[in-house]
Each structure stands twice: as structure tokens, then as C-alpha cells.
N, C-alpha and C positions, 0 to 999 in steps of 0.2 A: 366499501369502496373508498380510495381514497380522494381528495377535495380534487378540485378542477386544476390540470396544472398550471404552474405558475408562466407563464409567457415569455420570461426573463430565465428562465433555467435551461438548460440545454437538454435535449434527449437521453433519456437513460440510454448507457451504453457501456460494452465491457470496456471498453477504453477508459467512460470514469468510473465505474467501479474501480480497477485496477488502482487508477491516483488515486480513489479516496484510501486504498487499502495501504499503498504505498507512502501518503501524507501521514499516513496514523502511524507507519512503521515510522516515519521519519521524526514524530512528535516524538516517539515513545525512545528513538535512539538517539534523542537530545539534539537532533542534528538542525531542528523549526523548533521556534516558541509554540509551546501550544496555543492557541487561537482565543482559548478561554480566558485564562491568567496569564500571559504571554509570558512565562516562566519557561525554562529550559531543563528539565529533567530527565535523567535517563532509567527507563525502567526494559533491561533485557527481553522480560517475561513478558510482556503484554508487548514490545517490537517482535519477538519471535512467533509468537501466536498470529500477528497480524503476515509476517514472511509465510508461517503454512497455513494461511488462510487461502496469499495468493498462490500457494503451490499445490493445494487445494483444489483450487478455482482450473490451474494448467492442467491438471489432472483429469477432472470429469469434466472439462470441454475439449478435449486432446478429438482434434479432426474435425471441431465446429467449428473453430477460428478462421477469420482470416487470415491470411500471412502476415499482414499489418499488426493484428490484433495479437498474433501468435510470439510476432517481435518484440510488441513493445511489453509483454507478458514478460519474456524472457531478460530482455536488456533493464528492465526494473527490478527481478530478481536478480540478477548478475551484481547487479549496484547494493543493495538490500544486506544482500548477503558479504559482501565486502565490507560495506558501510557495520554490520552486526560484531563481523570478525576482529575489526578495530579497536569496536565499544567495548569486547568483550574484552579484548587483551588490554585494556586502559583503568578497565573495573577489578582488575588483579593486583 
């Protein structure tokens, strides 16, 4: 089991899942410094892994969502995938 939670963290919930999945797409499409080296790199392959992780995630919760949860699901992939289609046609 894991440690006592921390008090200062917020409740797991798919709403942060979804940012943490969508921060990591956003590290990986150069678009945030990464957090560690605050460097700015773009790596396609591990941004796109992290877009169908969350489409993924759309997938086998399809009808558990909120509608909230259901939107912000979608309006970050909306974004993701724009933001990918950019990177890609730049990396040419």
C-alpha cells in the first residue's frame, strides 16, 4: 500500500490524470520546458504515445465520464492533436 497521502496534493482524479498525460504531451512537443533540465525538446514519439494514452483513457471510460470530465477529455485532445500536426509539419 502506498504512504499516507500527502495533505497538500489534491485528490486523484481523471481530470488530473488527463493534465498530467497532456503536460507530458506538451513537454515531449517542445511546447513546456521540461520540469527536470528545463530544456525545450521535441520528441514526436513519446508526444504521440502520451495523445493515445489519452485516447486510450476516452476509450475504455466511454459512458463513465462526466460530461465535464468527458469535455475536458476531448478539448485537450482537440488541442494535442493540432499542437502534434504543427510539430510534425516543422520536423520536415
Amino acid at each position: 500500500m502506498a504512504e499516507p497521502p500527502n495533505n497538500s496534493l489534491p485528490s486523484p482524479s481523471m481530470e488530473s490524470l488527463f493534465y498530467m498525460l497532456a503536460t507530458s504531451a506538451l513537454v515531449n512537443l517542445g511546447e513546456v520546458p521540461n520540469p527536470v533540465d528545463q530544456q525545450q525538446k521535441t520528441d514526436l514519439a513519446l508526444a504521440g504515445h502520451n495523445i493515445d494514452t489519452i485516447i486510450l483513457l476516452q476509450e475504455k471510460t466511454k459512458g463513465n465520464l462526466t460530461p465535464a470530465e468527458e469535455r475536458l477529455c476531448l478539448e485537450i485532445l482537440n488541442e494535442l492533436r493540432l499542437k502534434y500536426a504543427n510539430a510534425s509539419r516543422v520536423k520536415k
